[in-house]
N, C-alpha and C positions, 0 to 999 in steps of 0.2 A: 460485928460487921467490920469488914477491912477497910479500913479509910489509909491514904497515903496521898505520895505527891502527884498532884497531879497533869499526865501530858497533855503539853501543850498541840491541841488539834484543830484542824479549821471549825470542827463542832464546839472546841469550848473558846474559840474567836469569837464566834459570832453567838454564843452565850453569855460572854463576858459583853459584848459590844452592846448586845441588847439586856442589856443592866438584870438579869436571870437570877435570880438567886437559886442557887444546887450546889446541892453535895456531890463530891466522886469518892466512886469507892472502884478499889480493885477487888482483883482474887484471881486465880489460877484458871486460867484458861486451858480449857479439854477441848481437842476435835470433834467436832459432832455433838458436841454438850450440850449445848443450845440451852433456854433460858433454865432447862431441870437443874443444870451445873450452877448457873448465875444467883438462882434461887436456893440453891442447899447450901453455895459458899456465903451469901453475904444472910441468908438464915429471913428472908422475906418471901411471900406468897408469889408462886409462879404467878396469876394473875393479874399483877402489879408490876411486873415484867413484860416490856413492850419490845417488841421482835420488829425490825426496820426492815424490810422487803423489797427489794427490786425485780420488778417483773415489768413485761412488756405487753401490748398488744400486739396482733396480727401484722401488723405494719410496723412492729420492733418498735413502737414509740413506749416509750420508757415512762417509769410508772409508780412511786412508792407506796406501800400498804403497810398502815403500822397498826400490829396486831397483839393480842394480849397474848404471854407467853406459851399457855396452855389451852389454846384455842389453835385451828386451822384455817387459812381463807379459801372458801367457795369463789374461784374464782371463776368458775358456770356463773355463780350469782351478780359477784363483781364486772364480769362481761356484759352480762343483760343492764346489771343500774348502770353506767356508764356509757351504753351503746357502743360497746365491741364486738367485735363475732367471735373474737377468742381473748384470753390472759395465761401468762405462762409466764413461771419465775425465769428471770436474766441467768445466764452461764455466771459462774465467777470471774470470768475473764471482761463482760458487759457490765456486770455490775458495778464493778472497779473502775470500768472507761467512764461510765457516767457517774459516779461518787465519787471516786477517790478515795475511797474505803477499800481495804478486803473485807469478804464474807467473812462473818464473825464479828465483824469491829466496823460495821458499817451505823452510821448513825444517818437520821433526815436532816441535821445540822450542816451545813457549810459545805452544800455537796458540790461538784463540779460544774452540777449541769442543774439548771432550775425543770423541776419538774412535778407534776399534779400530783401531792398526799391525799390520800384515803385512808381515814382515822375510823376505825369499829366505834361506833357513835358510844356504848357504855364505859369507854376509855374516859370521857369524860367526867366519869361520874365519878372515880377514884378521886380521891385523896392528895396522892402523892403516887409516881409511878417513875419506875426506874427503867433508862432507856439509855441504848449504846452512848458513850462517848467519841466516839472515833476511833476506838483502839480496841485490837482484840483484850478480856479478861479488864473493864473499864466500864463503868456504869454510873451514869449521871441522876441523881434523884431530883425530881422537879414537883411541881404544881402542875396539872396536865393542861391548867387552863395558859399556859406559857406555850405551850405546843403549837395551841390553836390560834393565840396572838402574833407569834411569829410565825407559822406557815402556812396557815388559813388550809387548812384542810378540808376536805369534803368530807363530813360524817355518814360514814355508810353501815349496816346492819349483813355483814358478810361472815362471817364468824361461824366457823362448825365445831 
């Protein structure tokens, strides 16, 4: 695995602030790679690769959904548990307004805007799971139960 230095993002502020103990690793970031890249380079289980999600509802109210690498979100199903009519993933352009992330290197740490997590409830059940740093090709390993101490998530069973 590629371990190096690592940058400094409002995601590892507010890891470091809330006393987190994790690893970063880099590796070579590919367009469109998504977590199959992040998994073959640092040589760990796409499943254990958590995907940061911005989407919205019908009413553009914004929205994050973090999901295992290798899994898809129902978000028909995410709509119904949460009482929406609709969910649909944010433009790159929104997603960035309200994170301060780009797509690719968006993490649920130190976003711009505070906004409701929806955690795939067997996330929790991991070990250790590796999730964006704030930086495209940047991946933070944690404890998942750090996720849920700081962002108090909704556990939801959305996953296809």
């Amino acid at each position: 695995m590629a371990k190096n230095k690592t940058p400094i993002t409002p995601a590892i502020r507010l890891l470091r602030n809330e006393k987190v103990n994790f690893d970063e690793f880099t590796y070579a970031y590919e367009d469109r790679g998504g977590t199959a890249v992040s998994s073959r380079e640092l040589g760990v289980d796409e499943h254990s690769i958590i995907k940061t999600l911005v989407m919205e509802d019908e009413n553009k109210q914004p929205l994050i959904v973090l999901m295992h690498g290798d899994h898809e979100v129902s978000t028909k199903n995410l709509a119904r548990l949460i009482g929406a009519k609709s969910i649909s993933p944010c433009s790159p352009e929104t997603a960035f307004k309200h994170t301060g992330y780009q797509v690719g290197g968006t993490s649920p740490f130190g976003t711009r805007k505070s906004m409701p997590v929806y955690m795939e409830q067997t996330i929790s059940e991991l070990p250790k799971i590796y999730i964006n740093g704030g930086k495209r090709g940047f991946l933070v390993s944690l404890d998942p139960r750090e996720v849920v101490r700081i962002l108090h998530p909704t556990h939801v069973q959305v996953g296809i």
